[in-house]
N, CA, C, O and CB atoms as a CASP TS submission, in Angstrom:
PFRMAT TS
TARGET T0000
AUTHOR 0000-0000-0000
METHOD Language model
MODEL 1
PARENT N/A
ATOM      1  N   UNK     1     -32.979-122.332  97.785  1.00  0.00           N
ATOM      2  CA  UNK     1     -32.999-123.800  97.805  1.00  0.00           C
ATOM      3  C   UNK     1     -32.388-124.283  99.123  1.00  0.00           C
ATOM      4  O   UNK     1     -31.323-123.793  99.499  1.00  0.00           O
ATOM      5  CB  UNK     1     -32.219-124.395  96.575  1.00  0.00           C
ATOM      6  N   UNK     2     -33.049-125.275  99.880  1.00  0.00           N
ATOM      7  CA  UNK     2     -32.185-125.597 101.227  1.00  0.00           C
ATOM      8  C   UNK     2     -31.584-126.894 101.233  1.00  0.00           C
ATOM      9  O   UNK     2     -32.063-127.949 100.816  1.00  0.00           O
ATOM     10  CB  UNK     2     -33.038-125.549 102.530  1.00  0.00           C
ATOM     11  N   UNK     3     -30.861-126.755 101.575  1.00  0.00           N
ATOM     12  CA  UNK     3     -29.704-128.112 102.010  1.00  0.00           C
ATOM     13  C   UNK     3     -30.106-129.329 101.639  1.00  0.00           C
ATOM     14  O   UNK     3     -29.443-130.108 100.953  1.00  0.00           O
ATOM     15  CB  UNK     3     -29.431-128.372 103.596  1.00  0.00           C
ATOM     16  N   UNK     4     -31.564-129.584 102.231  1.00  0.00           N
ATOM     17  CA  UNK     4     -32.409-131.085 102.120  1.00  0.00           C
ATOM     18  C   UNK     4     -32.719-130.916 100.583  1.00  0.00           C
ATOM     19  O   UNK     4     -32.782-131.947  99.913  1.00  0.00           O
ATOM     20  CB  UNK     4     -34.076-131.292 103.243  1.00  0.00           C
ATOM     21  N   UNK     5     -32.896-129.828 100.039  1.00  0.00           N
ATOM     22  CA  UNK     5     -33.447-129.880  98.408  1.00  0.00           C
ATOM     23  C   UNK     5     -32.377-130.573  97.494  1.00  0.00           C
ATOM     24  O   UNK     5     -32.586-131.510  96.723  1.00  0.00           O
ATOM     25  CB  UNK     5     -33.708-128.223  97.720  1.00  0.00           C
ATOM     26  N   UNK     6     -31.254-129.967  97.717  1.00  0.00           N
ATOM     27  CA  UNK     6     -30.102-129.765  96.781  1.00  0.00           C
ATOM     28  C   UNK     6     -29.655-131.298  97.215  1.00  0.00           C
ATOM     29  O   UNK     6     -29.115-131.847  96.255  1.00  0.00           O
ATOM     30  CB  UNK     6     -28.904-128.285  97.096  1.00  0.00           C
ATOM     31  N   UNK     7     -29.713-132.041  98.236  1.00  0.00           N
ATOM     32  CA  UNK     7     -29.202-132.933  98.326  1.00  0.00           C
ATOM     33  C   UNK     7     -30.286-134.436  97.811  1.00  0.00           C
ATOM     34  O   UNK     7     -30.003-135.607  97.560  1.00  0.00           O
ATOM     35  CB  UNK     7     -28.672-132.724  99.665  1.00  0.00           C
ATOM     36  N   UNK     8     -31.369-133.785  97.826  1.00  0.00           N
ATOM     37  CA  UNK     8     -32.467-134.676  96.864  1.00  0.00           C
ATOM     38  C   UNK     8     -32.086-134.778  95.622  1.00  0.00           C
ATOM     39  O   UNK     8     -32.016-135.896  95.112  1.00  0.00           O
ATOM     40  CB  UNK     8     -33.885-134.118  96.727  1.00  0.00           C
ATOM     41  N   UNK     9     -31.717-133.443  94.781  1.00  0.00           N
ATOM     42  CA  UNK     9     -31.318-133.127  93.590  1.00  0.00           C
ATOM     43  C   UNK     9     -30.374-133.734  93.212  1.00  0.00           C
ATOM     44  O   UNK     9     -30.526-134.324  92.143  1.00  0.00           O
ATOM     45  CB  UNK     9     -31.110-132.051  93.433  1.00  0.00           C
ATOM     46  N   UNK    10     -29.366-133.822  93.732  1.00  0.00           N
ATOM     47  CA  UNK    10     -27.975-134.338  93.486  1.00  0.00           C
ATOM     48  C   UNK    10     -28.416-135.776  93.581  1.00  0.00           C
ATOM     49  O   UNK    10     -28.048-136.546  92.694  1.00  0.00           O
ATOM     50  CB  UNK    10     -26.712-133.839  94.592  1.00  0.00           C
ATOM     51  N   UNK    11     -29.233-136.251  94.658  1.00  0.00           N
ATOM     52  CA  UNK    11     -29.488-137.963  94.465  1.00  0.00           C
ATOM     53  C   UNK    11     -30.052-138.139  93.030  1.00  0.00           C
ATOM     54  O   UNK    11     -29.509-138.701  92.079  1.00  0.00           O
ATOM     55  CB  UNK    11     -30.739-138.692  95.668  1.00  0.00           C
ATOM     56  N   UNK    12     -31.210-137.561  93.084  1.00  0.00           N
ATOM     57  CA  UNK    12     -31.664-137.865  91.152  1.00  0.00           C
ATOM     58  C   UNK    12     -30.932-137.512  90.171  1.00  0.00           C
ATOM     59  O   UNK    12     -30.962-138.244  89.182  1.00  0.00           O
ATOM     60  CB  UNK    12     -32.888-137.145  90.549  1.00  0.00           C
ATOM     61  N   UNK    13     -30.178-136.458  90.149  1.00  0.00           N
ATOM     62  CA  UNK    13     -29.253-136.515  88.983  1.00  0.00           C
ATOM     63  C   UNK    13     -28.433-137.689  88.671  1.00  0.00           C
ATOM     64  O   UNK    13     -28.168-138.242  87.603  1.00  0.00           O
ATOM     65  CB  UNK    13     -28.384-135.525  89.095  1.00  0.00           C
ATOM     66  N   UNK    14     -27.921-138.047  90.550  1.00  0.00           N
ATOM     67  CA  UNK    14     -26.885-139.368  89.990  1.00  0.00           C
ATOM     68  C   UNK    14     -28.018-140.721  89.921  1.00  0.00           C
ATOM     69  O   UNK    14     -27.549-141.857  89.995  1.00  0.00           O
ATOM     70  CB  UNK    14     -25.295-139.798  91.400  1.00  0.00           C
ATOM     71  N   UNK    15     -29.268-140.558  89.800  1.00  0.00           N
ATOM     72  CA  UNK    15     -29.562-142.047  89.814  1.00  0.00           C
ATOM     73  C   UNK    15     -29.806-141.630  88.296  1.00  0.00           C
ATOM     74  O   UNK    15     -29.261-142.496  87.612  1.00  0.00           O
ATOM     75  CB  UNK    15     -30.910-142.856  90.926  1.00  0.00           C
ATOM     76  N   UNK    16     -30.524-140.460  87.308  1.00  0.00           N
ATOM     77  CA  UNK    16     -30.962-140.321  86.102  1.00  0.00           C
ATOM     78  C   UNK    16     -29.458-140.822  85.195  1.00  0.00           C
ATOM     79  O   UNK    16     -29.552-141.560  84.214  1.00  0.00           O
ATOM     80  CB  UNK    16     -31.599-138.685  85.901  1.00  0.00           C
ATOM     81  N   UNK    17     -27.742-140.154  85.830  1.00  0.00           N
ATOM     82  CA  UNK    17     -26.830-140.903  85.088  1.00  0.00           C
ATOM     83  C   UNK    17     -26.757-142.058  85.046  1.00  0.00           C
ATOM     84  O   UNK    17     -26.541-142.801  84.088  1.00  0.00           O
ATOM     85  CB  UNK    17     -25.870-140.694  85.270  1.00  0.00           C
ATOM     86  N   UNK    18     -26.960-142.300  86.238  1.00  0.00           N
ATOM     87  CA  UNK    18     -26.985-144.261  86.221  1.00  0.00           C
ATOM     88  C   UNK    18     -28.111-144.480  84.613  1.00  0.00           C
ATOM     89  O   UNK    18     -27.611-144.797  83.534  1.00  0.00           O
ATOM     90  CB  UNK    18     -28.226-145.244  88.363  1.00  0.00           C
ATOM     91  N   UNK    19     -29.406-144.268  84.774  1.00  0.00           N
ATOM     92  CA  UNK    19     -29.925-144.845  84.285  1.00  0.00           C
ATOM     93  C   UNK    19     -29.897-144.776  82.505  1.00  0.00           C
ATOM     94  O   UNK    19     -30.347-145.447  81.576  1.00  0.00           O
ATOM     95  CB  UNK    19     -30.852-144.664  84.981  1.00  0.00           C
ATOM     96  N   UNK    20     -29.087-143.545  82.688  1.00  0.00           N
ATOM     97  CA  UNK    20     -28.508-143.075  80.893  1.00  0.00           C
ATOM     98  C   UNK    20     -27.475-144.160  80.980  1.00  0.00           C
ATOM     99  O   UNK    20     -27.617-144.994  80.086  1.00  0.00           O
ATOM    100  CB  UNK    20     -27.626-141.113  80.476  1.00  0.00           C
ATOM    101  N   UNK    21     -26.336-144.422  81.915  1.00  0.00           N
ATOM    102  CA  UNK    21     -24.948-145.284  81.523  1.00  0.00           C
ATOM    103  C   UNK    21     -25.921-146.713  80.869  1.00  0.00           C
ATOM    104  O   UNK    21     -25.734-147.293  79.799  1.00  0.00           O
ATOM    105  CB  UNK    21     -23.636-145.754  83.299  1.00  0.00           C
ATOM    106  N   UNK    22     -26.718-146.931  81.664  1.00  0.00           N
ATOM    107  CA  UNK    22     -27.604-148.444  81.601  1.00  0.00           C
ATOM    108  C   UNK    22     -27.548-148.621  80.302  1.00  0.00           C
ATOM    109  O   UNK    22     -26.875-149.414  79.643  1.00  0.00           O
ATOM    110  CB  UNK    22     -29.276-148.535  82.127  1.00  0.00           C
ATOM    111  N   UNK    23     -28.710-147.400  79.818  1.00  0.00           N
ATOM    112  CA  UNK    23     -29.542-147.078  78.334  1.00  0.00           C
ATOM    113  C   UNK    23     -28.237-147.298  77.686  1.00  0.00           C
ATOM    114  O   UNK    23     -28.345-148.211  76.867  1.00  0.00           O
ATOM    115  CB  UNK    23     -30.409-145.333  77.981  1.00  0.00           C
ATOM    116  N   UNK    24     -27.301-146.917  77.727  1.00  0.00           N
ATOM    117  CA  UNK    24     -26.233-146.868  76.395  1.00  0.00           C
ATOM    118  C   UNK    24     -25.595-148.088  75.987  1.00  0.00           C
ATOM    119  O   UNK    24     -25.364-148.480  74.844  1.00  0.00           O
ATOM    120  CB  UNK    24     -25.013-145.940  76.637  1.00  0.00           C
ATOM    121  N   UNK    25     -25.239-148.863  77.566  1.00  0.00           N
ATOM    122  CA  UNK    25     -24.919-149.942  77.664  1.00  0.00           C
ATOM    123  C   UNK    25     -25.311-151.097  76.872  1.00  0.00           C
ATOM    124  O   UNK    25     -24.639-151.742  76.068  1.00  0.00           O
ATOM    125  CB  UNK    25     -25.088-150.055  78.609  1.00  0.00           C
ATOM    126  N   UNK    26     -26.760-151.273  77.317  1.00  0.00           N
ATOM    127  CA  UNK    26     -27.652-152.029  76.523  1.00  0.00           C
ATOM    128  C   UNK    26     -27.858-152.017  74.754  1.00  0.00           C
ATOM    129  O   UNK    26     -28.033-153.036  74.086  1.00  0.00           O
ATOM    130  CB  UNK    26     -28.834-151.641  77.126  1.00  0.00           C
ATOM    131  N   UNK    27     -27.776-150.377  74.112  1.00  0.00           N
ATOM    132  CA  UNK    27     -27.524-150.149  73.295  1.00  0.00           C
ATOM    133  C   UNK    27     -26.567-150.495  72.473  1.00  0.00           C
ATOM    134  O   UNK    27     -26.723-150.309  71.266  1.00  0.00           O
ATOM    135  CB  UNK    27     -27.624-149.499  73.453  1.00  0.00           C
ATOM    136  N   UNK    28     -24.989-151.262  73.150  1.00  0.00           N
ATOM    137  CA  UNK    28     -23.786-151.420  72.820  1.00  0.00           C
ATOM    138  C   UNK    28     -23.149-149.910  72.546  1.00  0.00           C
ATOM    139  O   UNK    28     -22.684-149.765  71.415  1.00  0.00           O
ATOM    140  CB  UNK    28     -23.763-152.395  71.663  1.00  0.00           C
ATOM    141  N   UNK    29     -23.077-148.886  73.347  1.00  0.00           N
ATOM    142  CA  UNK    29     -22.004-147.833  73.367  1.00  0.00           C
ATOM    143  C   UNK    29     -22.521-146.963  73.447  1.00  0.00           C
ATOM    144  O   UNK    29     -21.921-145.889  73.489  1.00  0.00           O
ATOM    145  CB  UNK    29     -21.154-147.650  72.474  1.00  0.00           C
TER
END
């Protein structure tokens, strides 16, 4: 895996948490 991959990866993981914190949010908890 090279440098540019892993650092793509790491961007979508933290935007997919964002978008779970959202989901729960909205949910109330």
């Amino acid at each position: 895996m090279s440098r540019r991959d892993r650092r793509i990866s790491y961007i979508g993981n933290k935007i997919g948490n964002i978008a779970i914190d959202n989901a729960n949010i909205k949910e109330g908890g």
